[in-house]
C-alpha positions in Angstrom: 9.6 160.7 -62.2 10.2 164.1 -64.6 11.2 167.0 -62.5 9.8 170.0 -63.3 12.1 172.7 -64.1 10.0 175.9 -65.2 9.5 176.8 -61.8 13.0 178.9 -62.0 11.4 180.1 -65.3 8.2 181.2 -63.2 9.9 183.2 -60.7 11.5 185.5 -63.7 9.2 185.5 -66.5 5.6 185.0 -65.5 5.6 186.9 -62.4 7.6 189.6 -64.1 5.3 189.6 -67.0 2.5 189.5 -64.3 3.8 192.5 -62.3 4.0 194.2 -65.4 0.6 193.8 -66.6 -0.6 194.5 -63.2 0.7 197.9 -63.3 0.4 198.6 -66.9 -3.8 197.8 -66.2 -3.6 200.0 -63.3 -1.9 203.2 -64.8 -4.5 202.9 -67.8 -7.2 202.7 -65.3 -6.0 206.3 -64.3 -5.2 207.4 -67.4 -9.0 206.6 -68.6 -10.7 208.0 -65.0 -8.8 211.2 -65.5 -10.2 211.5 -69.1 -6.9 210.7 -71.1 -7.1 209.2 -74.3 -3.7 207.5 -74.4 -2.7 203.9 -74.6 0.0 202.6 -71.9 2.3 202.0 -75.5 1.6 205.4 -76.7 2.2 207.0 -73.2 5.7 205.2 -73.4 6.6 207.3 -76.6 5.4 210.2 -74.8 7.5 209.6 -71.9 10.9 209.2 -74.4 10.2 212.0 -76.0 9.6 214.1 -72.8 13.0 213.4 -71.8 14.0 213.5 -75.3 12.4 215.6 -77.8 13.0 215.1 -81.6 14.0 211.0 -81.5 13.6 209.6 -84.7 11.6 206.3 -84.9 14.6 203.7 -85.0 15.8 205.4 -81.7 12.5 204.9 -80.3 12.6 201.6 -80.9 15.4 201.0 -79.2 14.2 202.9 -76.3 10.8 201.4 -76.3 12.2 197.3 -77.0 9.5 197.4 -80.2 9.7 196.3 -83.3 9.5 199.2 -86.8 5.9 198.7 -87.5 4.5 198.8 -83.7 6.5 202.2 -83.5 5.0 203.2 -86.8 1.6 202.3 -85.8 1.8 203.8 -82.3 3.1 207.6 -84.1 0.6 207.3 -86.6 -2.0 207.2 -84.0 -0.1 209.6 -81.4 -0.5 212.3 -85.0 -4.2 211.9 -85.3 -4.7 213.2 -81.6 -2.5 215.7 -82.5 0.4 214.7 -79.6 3.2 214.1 -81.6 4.7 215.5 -85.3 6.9 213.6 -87.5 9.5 215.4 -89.2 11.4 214.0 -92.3 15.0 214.5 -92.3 16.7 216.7 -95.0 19.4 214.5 -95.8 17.6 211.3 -95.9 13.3 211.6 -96.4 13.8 207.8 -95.0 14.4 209.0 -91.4 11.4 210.7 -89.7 11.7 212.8 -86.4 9.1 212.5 -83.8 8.5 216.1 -81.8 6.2 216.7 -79.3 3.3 219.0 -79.6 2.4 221.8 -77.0 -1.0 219.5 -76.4 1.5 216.6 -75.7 3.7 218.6 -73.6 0.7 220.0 -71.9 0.1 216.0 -70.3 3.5 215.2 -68.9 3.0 216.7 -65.5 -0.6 214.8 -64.9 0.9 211.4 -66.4 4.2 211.4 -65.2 1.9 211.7 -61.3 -0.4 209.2 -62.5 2.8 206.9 -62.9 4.4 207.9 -59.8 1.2 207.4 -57.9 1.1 203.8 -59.8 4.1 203.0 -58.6 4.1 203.8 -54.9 0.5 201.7 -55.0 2.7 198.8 -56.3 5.7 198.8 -53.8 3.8 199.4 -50.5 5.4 196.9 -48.3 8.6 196.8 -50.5 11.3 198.4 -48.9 14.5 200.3 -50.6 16.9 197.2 -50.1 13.8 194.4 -51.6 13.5 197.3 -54.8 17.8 197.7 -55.3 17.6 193.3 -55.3 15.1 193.4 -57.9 16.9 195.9 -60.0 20.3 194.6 -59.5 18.3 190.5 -60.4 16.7 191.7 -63.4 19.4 193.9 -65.1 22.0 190.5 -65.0 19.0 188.3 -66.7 19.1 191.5 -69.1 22.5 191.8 -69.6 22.8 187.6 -69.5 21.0 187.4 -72.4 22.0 190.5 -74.2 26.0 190.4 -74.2 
């Protein structure tokens, strides 16, 4: 008889993964009834940049765990709605700097409570000690695998 052993697996990345999406679906739900025209990805540029203004685009990839092109992709869009403006470097035209634009700025206050609001619809029933175990779980996976 072969013992399964992906149920460990399970616990970490499919219901992490599913958590995730759950959210992610939710907070675009509110993004779209509150007539924002952002993606979840963009919004996490947006939200780097809010805390953070004038990253260039290998430091948000870093920050956002994507790859060169999706960050690309993502500012290109984020320019044609006239959010975000990238800014070539003097000493090296390779480097481009993403700045935030007033109509950007103007959204962080109604998406950063759109997120909030996400989350505490997430965690009801979760108490403070359930949300520190989680943490504390999935930052040594995290650090397992990345040291």
């Amino acid at each position: 008889m072969v013992k399964n052993h992906f149920k460990r697996g399970e616990l970490y990345s499919v219901l992490n993964a599913m958590a995730a999406t759950a959210i992610a679906r939710r907070l675009q739900k509110k993004f779209r009834t509150n007539g924002l025209d952002i993606t979840i990805e963009q919004w996490s540029i947006l939200y780097h940049l809010w805390k953070q203004d004038g990253l260039n685009q290998q430091e948000l990839c870093n920050k956002t765990f994507r790859d060169k092109p999706s960050i690309t992709r993502l500012i290109h869009n984020l320019e044609k709605q006239k959010l975000v403006q990238r800014v070539s470097d003097k000493n090296d035209k390779r480097v481009n700097s993403v700045y935030l634009t007033k109509a950007a700025k103007d959204l962080q206050e109604l998406t950063i409570n759109l997120a909030n609001q996400t989350m505490d619809e997430a965690l009801i029933g979760v108490s403070k000690n359930e949300i520190e175990t989680v943490k504390n779980v999935l930052q040594k996976v995290y650090d397992n695998l990345t040291t």
